[in-house]
N, C-alpha and C positions, 0 to 999 in steps of 0.2 A: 481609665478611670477619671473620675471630674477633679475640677483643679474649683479654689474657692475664690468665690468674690467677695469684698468686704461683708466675711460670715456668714455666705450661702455658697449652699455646692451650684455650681454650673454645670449644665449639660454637656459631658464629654461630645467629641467630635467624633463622629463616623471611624471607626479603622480604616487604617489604608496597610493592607501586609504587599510591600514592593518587590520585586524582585530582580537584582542588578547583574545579568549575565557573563558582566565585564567583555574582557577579549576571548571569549569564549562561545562555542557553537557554532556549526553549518545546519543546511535544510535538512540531514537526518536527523538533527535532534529537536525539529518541531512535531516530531510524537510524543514529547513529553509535555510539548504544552497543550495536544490534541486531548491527552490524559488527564487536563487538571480540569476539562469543561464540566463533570461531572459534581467535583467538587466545588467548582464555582458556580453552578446552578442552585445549588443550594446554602450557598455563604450568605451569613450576616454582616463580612463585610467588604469591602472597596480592595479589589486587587489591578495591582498592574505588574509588567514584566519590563524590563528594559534590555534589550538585547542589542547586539551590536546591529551598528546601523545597515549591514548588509545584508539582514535578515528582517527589517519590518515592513518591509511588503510581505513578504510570505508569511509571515505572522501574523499581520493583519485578515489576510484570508484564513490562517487556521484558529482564528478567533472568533472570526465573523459570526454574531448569532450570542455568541456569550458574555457574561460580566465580566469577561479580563479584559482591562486596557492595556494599551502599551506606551512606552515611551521611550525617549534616549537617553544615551550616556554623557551627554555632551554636548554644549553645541558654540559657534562662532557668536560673538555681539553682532556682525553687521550680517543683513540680508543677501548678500551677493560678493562676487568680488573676487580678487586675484587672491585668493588664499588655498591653494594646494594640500588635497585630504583633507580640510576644512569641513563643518557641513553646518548649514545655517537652522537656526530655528524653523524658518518656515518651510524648510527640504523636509523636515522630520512632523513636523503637521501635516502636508500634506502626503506623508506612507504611512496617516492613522495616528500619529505621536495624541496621547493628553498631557504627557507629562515629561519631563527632563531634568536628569539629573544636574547638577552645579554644583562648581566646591565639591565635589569630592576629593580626600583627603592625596589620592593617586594623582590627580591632575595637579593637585596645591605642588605633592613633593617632584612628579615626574615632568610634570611639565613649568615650574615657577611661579602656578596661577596664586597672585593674591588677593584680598580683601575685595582693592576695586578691579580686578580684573573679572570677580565672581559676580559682585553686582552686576556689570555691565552685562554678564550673560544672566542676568534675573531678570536685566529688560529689556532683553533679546526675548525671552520664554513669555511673557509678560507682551508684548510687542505680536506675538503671532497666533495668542491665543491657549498660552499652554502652559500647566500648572508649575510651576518651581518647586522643584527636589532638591533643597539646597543645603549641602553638607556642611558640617562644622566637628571638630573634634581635638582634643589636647595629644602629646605625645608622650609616651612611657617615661621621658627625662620631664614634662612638663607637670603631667602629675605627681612623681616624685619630688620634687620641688614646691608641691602642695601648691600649686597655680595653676590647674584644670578647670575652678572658674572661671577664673579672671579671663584665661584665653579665648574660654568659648563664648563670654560674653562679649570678648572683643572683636570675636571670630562673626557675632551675630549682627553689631552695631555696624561692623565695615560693609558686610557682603546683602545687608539689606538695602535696597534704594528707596526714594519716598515712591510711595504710589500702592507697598504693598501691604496684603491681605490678607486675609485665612481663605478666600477663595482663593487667589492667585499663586499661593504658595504654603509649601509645605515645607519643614524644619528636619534635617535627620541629624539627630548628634550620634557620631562614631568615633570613639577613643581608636586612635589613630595604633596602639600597640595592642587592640584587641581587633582589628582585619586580617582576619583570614591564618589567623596565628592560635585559635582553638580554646583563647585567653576571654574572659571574659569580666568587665567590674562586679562587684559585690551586687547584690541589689539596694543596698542602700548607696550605694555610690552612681548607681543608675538615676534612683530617685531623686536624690539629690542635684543633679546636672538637670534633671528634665524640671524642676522645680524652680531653679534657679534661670533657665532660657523662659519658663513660664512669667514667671517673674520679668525678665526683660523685654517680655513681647508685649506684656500689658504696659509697661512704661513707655514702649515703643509706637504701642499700638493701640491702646485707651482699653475698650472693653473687648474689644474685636481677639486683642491677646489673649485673651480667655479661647478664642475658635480651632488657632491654629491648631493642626495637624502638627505634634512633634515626635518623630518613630524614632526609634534605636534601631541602630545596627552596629553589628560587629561581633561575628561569631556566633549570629543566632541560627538554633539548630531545632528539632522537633521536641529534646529533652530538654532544652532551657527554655521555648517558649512561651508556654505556658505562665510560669513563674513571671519571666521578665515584661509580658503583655499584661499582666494584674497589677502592675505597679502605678502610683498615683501618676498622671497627665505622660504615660507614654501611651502614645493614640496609635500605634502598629511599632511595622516593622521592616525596616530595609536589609533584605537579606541578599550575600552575595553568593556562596557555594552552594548552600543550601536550596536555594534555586533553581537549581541546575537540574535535578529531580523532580519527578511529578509526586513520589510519594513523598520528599523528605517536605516540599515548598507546601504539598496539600495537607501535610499532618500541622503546620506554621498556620497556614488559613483557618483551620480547623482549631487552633485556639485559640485564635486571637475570634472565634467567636463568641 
């Protein structure tokens, strides 16, 4: 839905319904993204899939022809180099990548990634041609504590670098105790977080904050989405389990029409 400028509505941004495989799937399960071409033929809006990185070649061919992109889950700041299981931005552009995810809330807690370790991979992604999927989200003690803005706006100011854009990147806020835990916020407590990163991207970002792509995720499924995609300036949806299906991820595309 549109977000306002000095008391006019602005043209919402395109959806973009994502889909984040995690550590999850081998090549029998690209019959379910064989399955979703039908329903992305006739989508109004912007879908991509991110799978693990040992599966986008072969995904790139069972895509070939349709409106789903793909991307990754991850990637190194530097181009090349002595980094083992690493894999760089431009490895992931070149097996088809448009987009990649950063900051996700799993890399912040599993691997120590912070603030500036996130930007540096926003220009890394940025640097080979490829959109930013950049996570930010509070945690179940942090909300409790009634400072779920404050973090995510701190979470926003750190992990952005200058240079960036409503083309170059995209915004996913995920309350970090509604992944994959079945939990989900209020909807006013949705709108409220996307209103408030809306609000920082324009301070950040002049008018252009008005363009960004900002999705929700966490715990969105085919009976929430509907609701949680009609709520003011969330512009899709980064979805993790629910992806994993062609019906549950094509019923998610299908509303956010």
């Amino acid at each position: 839905m549109s977000s306002v400028s000095k008391g006019r509505a602005v043209r919402p941004p395109k959806t973009l319904i994502a889909g984040n495989w995690k550590m999850n799937g081998t090549r029998k399960d690209l019959s379910q993204v064989r399955a979703l071409r039908k329903v992305s033929a006739s989508a109004a809006v912007d879908i991509a899939i991110c799978p693990p990185a040992t599966l986008l070649g072969a995904m790139r061919e069972a895509v070939r022809g349709s409106k789903i992109s793909l991307g990754g889950q991850d990637c190194h700041p530097q181009t090349h180099g002595a980094h083992t299981g690493d894999i760089s931005a431009e490895m992931m552009k070149g097996e088809g990548a448009k987009y990649v995810i950063v900051g996700h809330s799993e890399r912040r807690s599993d691997h120590g990634e912070n603030n500036k370790t996130v930007a540096s991979k926003v220009v890394a992604a940025h640097r080979a041609g490829l959109v930013a999927i950049m996570c930010l989200g509070e945690t179940l003690a942090e909300r409790k504590k009634g400072d779920a803005l404050k973090v995510i706006g701190q979470q926003l100011r750190g992990s952005l670098p200058k240079g960036v854009s409503s083309k170059n990147t995209v915004i996913a806020y995920e309350p970090v105790w509604a992944i994959g835990t079945g939990l989900t916020p209020t909807s006013q407590e949705i709108a409220q977080a996307h209103a408030h990163l809306r609000r920082a991207l324009v301070r950040l970002c002049g008018t252009d904050g008005h363009k960004f792509r900002i999705l929700y995720g966490g715990s969105v499924k085919p009976d929430n989405a509907t609701e949680i995609l009609a709520l003011p300036n969330v512009n899709g949806a980064l979805v993790g389990g629910a992806s994993l299906k062609a019906k549950d991820f094509g019923a998610i595309i299908k509303a956010g029409a």
